[in-house]
N, C-alpha and C positions, 0 to 999 in steps of 0.2 A: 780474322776469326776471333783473336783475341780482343780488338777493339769493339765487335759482336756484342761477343759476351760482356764484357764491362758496359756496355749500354745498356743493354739488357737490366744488369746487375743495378745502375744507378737508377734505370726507372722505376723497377720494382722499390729500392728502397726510398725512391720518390713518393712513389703510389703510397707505399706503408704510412709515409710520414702526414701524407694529405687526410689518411684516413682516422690516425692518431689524433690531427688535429680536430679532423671534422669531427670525431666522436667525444672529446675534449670541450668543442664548444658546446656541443649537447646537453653533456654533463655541466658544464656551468650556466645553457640556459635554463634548464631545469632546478636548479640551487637556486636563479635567480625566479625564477616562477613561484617555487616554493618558498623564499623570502618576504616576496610581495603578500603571498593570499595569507600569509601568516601573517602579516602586518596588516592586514585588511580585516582578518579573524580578531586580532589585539584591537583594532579600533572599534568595530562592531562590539565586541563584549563591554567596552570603556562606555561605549553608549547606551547600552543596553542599562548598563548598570547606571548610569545616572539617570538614564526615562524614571527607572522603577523609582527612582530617591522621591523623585519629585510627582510622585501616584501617593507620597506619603504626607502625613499632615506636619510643616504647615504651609510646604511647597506647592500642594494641591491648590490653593488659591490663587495662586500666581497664573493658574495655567486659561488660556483666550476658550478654551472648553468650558468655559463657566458663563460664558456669553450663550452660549448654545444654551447650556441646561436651564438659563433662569429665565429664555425665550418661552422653552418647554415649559416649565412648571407658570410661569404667568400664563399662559394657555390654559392649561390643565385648570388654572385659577379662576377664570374666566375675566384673566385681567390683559392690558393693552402688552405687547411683548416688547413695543418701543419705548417705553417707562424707559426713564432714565436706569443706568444700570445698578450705577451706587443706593436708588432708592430699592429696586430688587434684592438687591444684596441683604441689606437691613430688613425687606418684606419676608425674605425664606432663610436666611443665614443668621440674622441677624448682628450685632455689633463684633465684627471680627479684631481678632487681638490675637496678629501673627509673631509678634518681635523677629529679630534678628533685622530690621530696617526694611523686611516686605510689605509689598504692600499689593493690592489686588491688581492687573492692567488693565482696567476699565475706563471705555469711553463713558461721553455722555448718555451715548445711547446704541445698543446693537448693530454693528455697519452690515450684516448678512440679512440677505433679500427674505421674506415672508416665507417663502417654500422653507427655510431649511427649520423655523419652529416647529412644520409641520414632522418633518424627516426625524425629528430628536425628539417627539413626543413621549417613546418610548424610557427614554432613557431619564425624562420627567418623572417616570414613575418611583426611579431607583433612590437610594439614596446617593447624596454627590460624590463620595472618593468609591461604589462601588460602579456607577454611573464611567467615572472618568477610565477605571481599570475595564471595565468593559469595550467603551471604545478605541482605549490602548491597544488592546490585541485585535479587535477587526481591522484599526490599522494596519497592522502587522498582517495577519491573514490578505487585504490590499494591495499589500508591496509585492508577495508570492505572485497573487490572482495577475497584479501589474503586469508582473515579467513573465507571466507564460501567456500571454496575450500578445504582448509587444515580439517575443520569438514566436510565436507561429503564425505572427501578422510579416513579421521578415522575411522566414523561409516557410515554406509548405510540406519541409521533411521535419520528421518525426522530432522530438527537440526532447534529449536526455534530462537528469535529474542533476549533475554535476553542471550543467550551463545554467539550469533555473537557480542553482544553490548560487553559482558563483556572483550570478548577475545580481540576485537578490541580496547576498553581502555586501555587495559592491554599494548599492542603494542604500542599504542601512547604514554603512559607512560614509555614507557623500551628508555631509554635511546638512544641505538644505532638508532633508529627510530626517537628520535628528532635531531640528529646530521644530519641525512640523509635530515628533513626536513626543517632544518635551511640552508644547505648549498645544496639544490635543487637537492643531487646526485642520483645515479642508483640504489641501493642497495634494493629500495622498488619493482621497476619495474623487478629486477632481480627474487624478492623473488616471485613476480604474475607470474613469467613467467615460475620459476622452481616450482612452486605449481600446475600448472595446468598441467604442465609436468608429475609430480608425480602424479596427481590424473588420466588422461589419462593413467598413465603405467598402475598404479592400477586396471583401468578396460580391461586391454589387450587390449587396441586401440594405438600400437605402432606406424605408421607412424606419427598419431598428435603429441603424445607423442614425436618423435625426432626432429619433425618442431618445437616444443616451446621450447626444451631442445638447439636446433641450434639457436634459435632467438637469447636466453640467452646469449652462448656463443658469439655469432657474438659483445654484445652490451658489454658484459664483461668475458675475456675469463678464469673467475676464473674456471666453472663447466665441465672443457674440463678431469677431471679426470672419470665423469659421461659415456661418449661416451667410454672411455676402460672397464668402468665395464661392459656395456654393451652389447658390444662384448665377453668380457669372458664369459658371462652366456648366448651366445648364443640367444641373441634378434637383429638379425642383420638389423630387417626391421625399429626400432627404433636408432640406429645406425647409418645403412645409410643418414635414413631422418635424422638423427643430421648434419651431415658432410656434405650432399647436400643443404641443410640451408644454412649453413655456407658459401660454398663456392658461392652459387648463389647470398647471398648478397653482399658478397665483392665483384663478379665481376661488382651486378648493381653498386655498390661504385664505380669501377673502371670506370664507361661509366659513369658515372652524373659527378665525377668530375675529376680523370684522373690515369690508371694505375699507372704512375710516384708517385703518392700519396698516393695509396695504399701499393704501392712497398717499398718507402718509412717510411711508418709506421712500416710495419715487418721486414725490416733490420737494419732501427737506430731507429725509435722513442719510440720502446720498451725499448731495451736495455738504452736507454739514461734515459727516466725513472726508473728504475730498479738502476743504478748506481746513481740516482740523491737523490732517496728516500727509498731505501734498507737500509741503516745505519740509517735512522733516528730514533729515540724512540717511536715514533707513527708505527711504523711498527710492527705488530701483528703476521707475520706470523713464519714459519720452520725456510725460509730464515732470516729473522731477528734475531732470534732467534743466527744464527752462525755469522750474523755479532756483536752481544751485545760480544759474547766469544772471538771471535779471532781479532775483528777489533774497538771494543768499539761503543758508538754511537755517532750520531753528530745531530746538530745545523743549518747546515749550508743551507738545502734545506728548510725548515719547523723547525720552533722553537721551541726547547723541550728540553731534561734532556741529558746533555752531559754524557755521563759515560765513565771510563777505560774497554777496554778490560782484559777478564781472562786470553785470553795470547793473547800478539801480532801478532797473522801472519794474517795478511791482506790478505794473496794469498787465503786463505782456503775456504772463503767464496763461491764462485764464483765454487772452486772443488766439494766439499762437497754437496751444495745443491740439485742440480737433483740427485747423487749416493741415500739421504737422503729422498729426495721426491718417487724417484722409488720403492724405496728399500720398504717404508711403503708403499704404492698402493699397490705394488705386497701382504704382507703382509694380508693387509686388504680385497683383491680378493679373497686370500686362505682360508678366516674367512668362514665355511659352513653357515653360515647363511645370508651373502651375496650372495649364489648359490640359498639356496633351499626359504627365502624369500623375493622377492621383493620388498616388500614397506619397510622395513628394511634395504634391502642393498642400496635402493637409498640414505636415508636418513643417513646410516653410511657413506658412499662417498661422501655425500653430505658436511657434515660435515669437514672432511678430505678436500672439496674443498679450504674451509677460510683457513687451516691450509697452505695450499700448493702454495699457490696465490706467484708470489715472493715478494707483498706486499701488505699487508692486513692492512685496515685502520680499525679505530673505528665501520664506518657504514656498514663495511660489516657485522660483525656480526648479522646485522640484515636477512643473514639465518638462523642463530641459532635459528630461531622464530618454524619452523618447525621441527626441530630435538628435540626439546623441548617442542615443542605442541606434538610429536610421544611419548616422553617418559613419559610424566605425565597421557596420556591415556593408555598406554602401560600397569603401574604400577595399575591404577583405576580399569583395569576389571582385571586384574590378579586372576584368582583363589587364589592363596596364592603368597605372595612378600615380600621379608626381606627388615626390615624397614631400614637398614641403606641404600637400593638404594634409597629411598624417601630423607632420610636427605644429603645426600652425593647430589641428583638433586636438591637440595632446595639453598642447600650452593652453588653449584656452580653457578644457576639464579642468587641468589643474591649479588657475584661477579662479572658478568657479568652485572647486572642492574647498579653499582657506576659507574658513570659519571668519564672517564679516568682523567680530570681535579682533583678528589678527591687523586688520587697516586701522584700527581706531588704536592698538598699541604701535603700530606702524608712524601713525601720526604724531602722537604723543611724542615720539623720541625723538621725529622729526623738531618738532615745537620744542622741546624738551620742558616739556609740562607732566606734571601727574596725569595718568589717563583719566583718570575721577573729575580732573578739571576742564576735562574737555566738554564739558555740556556750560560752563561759567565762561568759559573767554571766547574768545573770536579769531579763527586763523583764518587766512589768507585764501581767496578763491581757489588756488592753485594747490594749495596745500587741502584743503576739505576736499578735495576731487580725490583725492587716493583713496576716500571712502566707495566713490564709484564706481572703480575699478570692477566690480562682477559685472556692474548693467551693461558697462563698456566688453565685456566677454561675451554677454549676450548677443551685443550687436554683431563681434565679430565671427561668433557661431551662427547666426541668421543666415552673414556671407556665404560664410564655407554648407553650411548644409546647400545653397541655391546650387554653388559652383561643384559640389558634388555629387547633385543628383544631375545637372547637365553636364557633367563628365561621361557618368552612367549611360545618360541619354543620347550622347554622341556614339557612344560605343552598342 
C-alpha cells in the first residue's frame, strides 16, 4: 500500500516536472521568436532608412532607375531610347557634378527590352528625384501585393494580416530586396508579375496566366524558360497567350518609338550587354559561372574581384553555354514532377530561370522569394519530412540572405589585401570562387525544391 502510494507520489511529481519543463520551453521559444522578428524589424528599419538617403540628391544618380527614365523622356523626345546613355545624361540632365567620387552606373547603352520605355513613359513625365520616389513606394506597395499572392497561391484558407506583415519584413530584410530598392530595379516587379502568373496557373485560368507570364518576359526576358515548360506539359492556351504578349508589346514598342529600335536591341544591344558584363564577378548565372573557369573574371565593366581563370580558353564560354543551358531545361522537363505537378514545376523552372539568365545580378534573386516561400510550406504540412531538407533550406537562405559585399570583404582577408584593391590585383581561381558562393546556393536550392516537392508527391 505504501509502495502504492509512493509511486503514485513520484509520478505525479514526474508529470509536474515534464509540465514545468514543457511550459519552460515555451516560454523560451517565444523570447526566441520575439528576438528574431525584432531583429528582422532593426534590419528592415536600417534599410528603410538608407533607400530614403539615396532618393536624395546626390545619391539619386547612382541609382540603374535612371536607365528607365532617360528610355522615357527620349521617347517622350521623339528621340532613339538606345542612345548611348552618358549622351542622354548630358541631353536631359545635363553636366552632372556629384563629388564625393560618384559617379552615374551607366552602360553604353540601356540593356532593358523596348516594352519597358513603353511601361515608364509615365514616369517621363515627372521630374527625376520625384519620378524615382514615386516608383520607390509602388515598389514597396509590390512586395505587399507579392506576398498575399504567393500565400493564397499556397493555401486556399483565409491568410491573416500578421503572416502577410511578417513575410513582407522578411522580404524587405533579405537582402537581394534592398539592392533592388536602392538602386530602383525590376526584380520586384518581375516577382508581382510572375506571382500572379503562378497563382492564375494554379487555378487553371491559363490565358491570364500567359498574359502576365508575357508582360514578365517582355520587361525582363529571364522567365522565357517558363513558355517551354509549358508547352511540354501541354498547356498551350497559357503558352500562346505568353508569346502573343510578348510580341504585341514589342510591336506597340515598335509604332510609339520606331521599329529601327526595336530591331536594334535584339541584334546588338543584347549581345553587347552580355559581352560587356558576362565576365564580371557580380554575374551569378550558368554563364558566369564558365566565364570564372575558362576566361577568369574582370573589372572592367562594373568593379569587383578580378580572378584567374581554371583554364584559359576564352573561346569556350560563348560554345558551352546554350549546349549547358538546353541540355539542363531539357533535363529538368524530364523531372516527372514537373509533368504531373504544376505548381511545382512552375517554381522548379522558375528557379532554373536565375540560373539561366546570361547574366544574373545580386537582385534578381529576389525570385528566390517564391521558390522558398514553396519550400518551407511544402516541408510544414508534410505528413512526415527528413530533417536534413529543413537544415540543408535553412543554410541555403541564410547564404543567400549575406549581402554579396560580405564575400568580397571575406576575400580581402583571405588575400589580405585592402578590399578597395581588389578590382587592381588578381587572386587565384579558387580564391575568386568565394564571390560565388550565392549562385552555388541557388543551385543547391533548385535541388532541394525538386526533392521536396517529390517528397510531397510521394506522400
Amino acid at each position: 500500500m505504501l509502495q502504492k502510494k509512493y509511486n503514485t507520489a513520484m509520478t505525479n511529481k514526474f508529470n509536474d516536472l515534464i509540465l514545468q519543463a514543457t511550459q519552460s520551453d515555451n516560454r523560451l521559444r517565444k523570447i526566441l521568436l520575439g528576438l528574431i522578428l525584432l531583429s528582422i524589424v532593426v534590419i528592415v528599419a536600417m534599410n528603410l532608412s538608407y533607400e530614403w538617403r539615396t532618393l536624395q540628391d546626390p545619391y539619386i544618380y547612382i541609382k540603374d532607375f535612371m536607365q528607365e527614365y532617360l528610355m522615357a523622356r527620349a521617347v517622350l523626345s521623339g528621340e532613339n531610347p538606345y542612345t548611348p546613355l552618358p549622351d542622354l545624361v548630358v541631353r536631359f540632365f545635363g553636366e552632372l557634378s556629384m563629388g564625393d567620387g560618384l559617379v552615374p552606373i551607366l552602360t553604353n547603352v540601356s540593356p532593358h527590352p523596348p516594352p519597358v520605355s513603353i511601361l515608364f513613359l509615365p514616369f517621363g513625365m515627372l521630374p527625376y528625384q520625384s519620378a524615382c520616389v514615386l516608383w520607390y513606394f509602388i515598389e514597396i506597395a509590390l512586395v505587399v501585393a507579392s506576398v498575399c499572392l504567393i500565400l493564397k497561391s499556397l493555401t486556399s484558407r483565409p491568410v491573416g494580416f500578421r503572416f502577410v506583415l511578417v513575410l513582407a519584413l522578411l522580404f524587405l530584410a533579405w537582402n537581394p530586396f534592398h539592392v533592388d530598392l536602392v538602386f530602383g530595379q525590376l526584380s520586384i516587379l518581375n516577382l508581382f508579375l510572375l506571382s500572379l502568373a503562378w497563382y492564375k496557373l494554379s487555378n487553371e485560368k491559363l490565358v491570364p496566366a500567359g498574359i502576365w507570364l508575357g508582360l514578365s518576359i517582355s520587361i525582363k526576358l529571364i522567365a522565357w524558360p517558363l513558355v517551354v515548360w509549358l508547352i511540354f506539359i501541354k498547356r498551350y492556351k497559357a503558352a500562346v497567350s505568353a508569346i502573343l504578349t510578348f510580341i504585341v508589346l514589342n510591336l506597340l514598342a515598335a509604332l510609339v518609338i520606331s521599329p529601327q529600335a526595336v530591331v536594334q536591341y535584339y541584334r546588338v544591344v543584347g549581345s553587347q550587354v552580355y559581352l560587356q558584363y558576362g565576365p564580371s564577378a557580380a554575374n551569378f548565372s550558368i554563364t558566369g559561372l564558365l566565364w570564372r573557369v575558362f576566361s577568369g573574371t574582370s573589372a572592367e565593366a562594373i568593379e569587383g574581384i578580378r580572378a584567374l581563370p581554371l583554364l584559359h580558353l576564352p573561346a569556350l564560354p560563348n560554345i558551352l553555354a546554350p549546349i549547358i543551358i538546353l541540355a539542363a531545361l531539357l533535363l529538368i522537363l524530364l523531372l516527372p514532377i514537373c509533368r504531373r505537378d504544376q505548381r511545382a514545376g512552375f517554381i522548379i523552372v522558375l528557379t532554373f530561370c536565375v540560373l539561366a539568365s546570361p547574366v544574373t545580378w545580386n537582385h534578381y534573386f529576389v525570385l528566390l522569394s517564391l521558390p522558398l516561400a514553396f519550400a518551407y510550406y511544402r516541408i510544414a504540412v508534410a505528413p512526415t519530412t527528413k530533417p536534413w531538407l529543413m537544415t540543408a533550406l535553412i543554410m541555403t537562405s541564410f547564404v543567400l540572405a549575406i549581402p554579396v559585399s560580405i564575400y568580397s570583404l571575406l576575400t580581402a582577408k583571405i588575400t589580405g589585401v585592402d578590399p578597395a584593391e581588389l578590382s587592381v590585383i588578381t587572386v587565384p581561381f579558387w580564391i575568386g570562387m568565394i564571390s560565388y558562393l550565392p549562385a552555388l546556393s541557388s543551385m543547391v536550392l533548385n535541388w532541394l525544391v525538386i526533392r521536396i516537392g517529390e517528397l510531397n508527391q510521394s506522400q
